[in-house]
N, C-alpha and C positions, 0 to 999 in steps of 0.2 A: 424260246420254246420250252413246254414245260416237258421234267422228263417221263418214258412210261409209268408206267402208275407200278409195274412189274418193277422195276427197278429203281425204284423210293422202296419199296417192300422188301429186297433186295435187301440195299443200305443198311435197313430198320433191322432186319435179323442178322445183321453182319456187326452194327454197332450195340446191339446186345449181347451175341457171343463174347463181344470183347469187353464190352460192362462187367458181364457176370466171370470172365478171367481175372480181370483184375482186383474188383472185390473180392474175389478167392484168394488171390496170391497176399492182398493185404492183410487180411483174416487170418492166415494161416501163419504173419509174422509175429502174433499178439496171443499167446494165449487166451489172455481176459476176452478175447471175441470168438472163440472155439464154438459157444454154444449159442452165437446171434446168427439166425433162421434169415435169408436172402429174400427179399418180398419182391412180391412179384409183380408191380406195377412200377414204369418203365423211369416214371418220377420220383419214387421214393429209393429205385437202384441208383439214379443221378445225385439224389440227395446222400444215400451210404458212401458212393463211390467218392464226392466232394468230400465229404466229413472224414473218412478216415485218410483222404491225403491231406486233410488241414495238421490232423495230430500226428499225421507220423512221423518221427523224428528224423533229421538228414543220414541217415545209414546206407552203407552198402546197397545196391540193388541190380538183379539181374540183367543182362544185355534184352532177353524174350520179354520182360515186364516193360522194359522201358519203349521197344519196338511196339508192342501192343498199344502201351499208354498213347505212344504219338500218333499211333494210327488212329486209334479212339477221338481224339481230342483234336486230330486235325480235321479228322470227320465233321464233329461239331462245328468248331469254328468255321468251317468253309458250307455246313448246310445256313447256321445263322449267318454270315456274309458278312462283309467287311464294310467300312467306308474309308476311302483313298482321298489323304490330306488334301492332294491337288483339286478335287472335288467339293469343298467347301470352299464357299464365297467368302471372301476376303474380306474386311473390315473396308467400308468406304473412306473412311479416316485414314486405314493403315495399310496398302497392301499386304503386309507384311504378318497382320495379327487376323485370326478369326476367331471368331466365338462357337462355339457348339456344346448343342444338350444332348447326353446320352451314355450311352456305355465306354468308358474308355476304353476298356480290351476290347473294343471293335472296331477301336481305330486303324487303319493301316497306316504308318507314321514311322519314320526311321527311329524314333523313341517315345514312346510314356513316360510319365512319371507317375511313378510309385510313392505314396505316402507309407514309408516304413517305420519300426517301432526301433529301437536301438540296438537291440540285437541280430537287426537285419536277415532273418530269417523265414522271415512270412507270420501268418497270424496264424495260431493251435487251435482257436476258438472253431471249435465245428460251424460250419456255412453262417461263419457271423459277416456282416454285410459289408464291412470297411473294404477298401479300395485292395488293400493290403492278400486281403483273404481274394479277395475275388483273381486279383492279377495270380496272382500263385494256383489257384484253382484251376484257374485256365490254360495258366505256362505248363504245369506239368510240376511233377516233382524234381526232374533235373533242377530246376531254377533252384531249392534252399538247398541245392546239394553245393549248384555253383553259390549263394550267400554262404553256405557253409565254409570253401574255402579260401573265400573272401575277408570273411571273420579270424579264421585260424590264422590267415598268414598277418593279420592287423593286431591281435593279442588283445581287444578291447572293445567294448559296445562302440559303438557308431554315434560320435558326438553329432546333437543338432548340430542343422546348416553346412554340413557338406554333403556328398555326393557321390555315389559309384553307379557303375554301367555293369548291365550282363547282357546274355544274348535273351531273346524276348520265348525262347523255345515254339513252344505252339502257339502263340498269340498272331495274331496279323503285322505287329508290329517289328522289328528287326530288333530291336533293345529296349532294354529297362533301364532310366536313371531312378535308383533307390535314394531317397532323401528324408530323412529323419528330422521332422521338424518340432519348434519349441510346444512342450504343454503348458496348458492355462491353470494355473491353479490361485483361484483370487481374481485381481486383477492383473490386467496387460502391462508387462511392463517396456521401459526402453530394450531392454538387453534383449525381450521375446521380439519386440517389434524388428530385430538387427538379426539374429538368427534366423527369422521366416525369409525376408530378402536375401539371407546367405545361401538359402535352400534355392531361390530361383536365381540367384546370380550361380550357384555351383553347378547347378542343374545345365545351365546355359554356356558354360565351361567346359564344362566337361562335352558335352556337344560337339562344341566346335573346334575343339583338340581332337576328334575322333572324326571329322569329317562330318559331321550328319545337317542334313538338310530341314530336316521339319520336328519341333519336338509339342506332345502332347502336355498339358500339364491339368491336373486334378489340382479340387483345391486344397490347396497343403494346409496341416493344422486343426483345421476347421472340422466339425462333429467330435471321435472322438476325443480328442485335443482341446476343444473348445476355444481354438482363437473364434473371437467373434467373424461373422460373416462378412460384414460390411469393413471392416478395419482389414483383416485379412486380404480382401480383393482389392483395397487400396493398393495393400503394398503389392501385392503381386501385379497388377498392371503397370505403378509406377517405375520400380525395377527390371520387367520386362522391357519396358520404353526406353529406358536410359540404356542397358545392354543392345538394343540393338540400335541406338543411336552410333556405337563403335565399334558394331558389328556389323560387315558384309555377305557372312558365308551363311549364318543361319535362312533359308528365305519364308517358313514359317513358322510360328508359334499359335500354339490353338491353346486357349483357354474352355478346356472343357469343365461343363458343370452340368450334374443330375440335376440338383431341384429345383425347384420355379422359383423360390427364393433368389438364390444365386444365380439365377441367370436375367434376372429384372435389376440385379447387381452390380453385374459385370454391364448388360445392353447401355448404365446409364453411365455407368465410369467409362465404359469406353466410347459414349457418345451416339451409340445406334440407338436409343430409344424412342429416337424421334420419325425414325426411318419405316 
């Protein structure tokens, strides 16, 4: 049943008071934005309000800012809607593997994967499109408060091919595994090819040390990174296969992928192309 049409209207002036709070309170941390004028169309405050939580650094912030933020962003997330792992169709090959195209933060999945950069903190790059920017956009700023002191108490960037957990904040998802994968500079080599597999073997450790049942994965590496598309998704399905050839406790893994490239990729390495 859909709801009043009073009560979408409702909503709409309720997640705008808290739009335009929270780009105030951001504004008001920054000198250098003292004198940027609030626009008044409801997509370009979604686009300010993204961009300055992309840049703001992990600092201090108030208990009312972050009660706002959550209410704000969980708004969203629950008027755009979720999709529940247990709801995708299973690989006919694998019960255990599915494929899907789409927005990873819309998954609901006891974990995502996060493709992160070695500093583990999220991406600064105002509303740039990597997976990175988007999960942090969506999680909230808690999330590089929590990478923050993740980092501090580690004393060092985030070597590829391991893996950390936080809680997922706003997202549908219940946690993050952050994983730092190899960059291509040149050609591929062995040592890149063994770090990407460490990223979904740690990813997948890490998992099932914590109890969790279904994990998402993007494709690691691949865009900004430039592992290739096709060699990438080799290792990532082969890897995956072997882990849970000695693994019982995982019972899904979803190979998610945005573009039509990668997903005519994965349907043939993992055998559904025919289907």
């Amino acid at each position: 049943m859909k709801k009043p049409k009073e009560t979408i209207c409702d909503l709409r002036a309720v997640q705008e008071e808290r739009r335009r709070y929270l780009i105030r309170q951001l504004l008001a941390e920054s000198p250098q934005y003292q004198n940027l004028t609030l626009p008044a169309g409801a997509q370009e405050q979604k686009n300010l309000l993204r961009a300055l939580m992309n840049v703001r650094p992990p600092q201090p912030v108030g208990q009312e800012f972050l009660k706002v933020q959550d209410e704000y962003l969980s708004a969203e997330r629950d008027a755009l809607g979720a999709v529940n792992w247990d709801a995708l169709p299973p690989l006919l090959s694998d019960s255990r593997l599915a494929l899907w195209q789409g927005d990873i933060t819309t998954l609901a999945v006891d974990a995502i994967v996060n493709a992160a950069n070695s500093a583990l903190l999220g991406c600064f790059c105002p509303l740039h499109g990597c997976v990175d920017n988007l999960v942090h956009s969506k999680s909230g700023i808690e999330l590089r408060l929590e990478c923050q002191k993740i980092m501090k108490a580690q004393g060092h960037d985030e070597p590829a091919g391991q893996a950390k957990i936080t809680p997922a904040f706003n997202l549908p998802s219940r946690y993050v595994l952050h994983t730092v994968g190899p960059i291509i500079r040149g050609g591929v080599t062995q040592e890149d090819r063994e770090l990407l597999a460490s990223c979904y073997r740690s990813c997948l450790n890490l998992a099932a040390e914590n109890g969790l049942k279904s994990v998402a994965f993007c494709c690691i590496s691949t865009g900004e990174f430039h592992f290739p598309n096709e060699e990438a998704a080799e290792i990532a399905v082969g890897t995956v296969k072997r882990f849970l050839q000695a693994d019982n406790q995982i019972q899904r893994v979803i190979f998610n992928v945005y573009q039509d490239t990668d997903l005519l990729i994965y349907r043939r390495l993992l055998g559904e192309d025919q289907c």
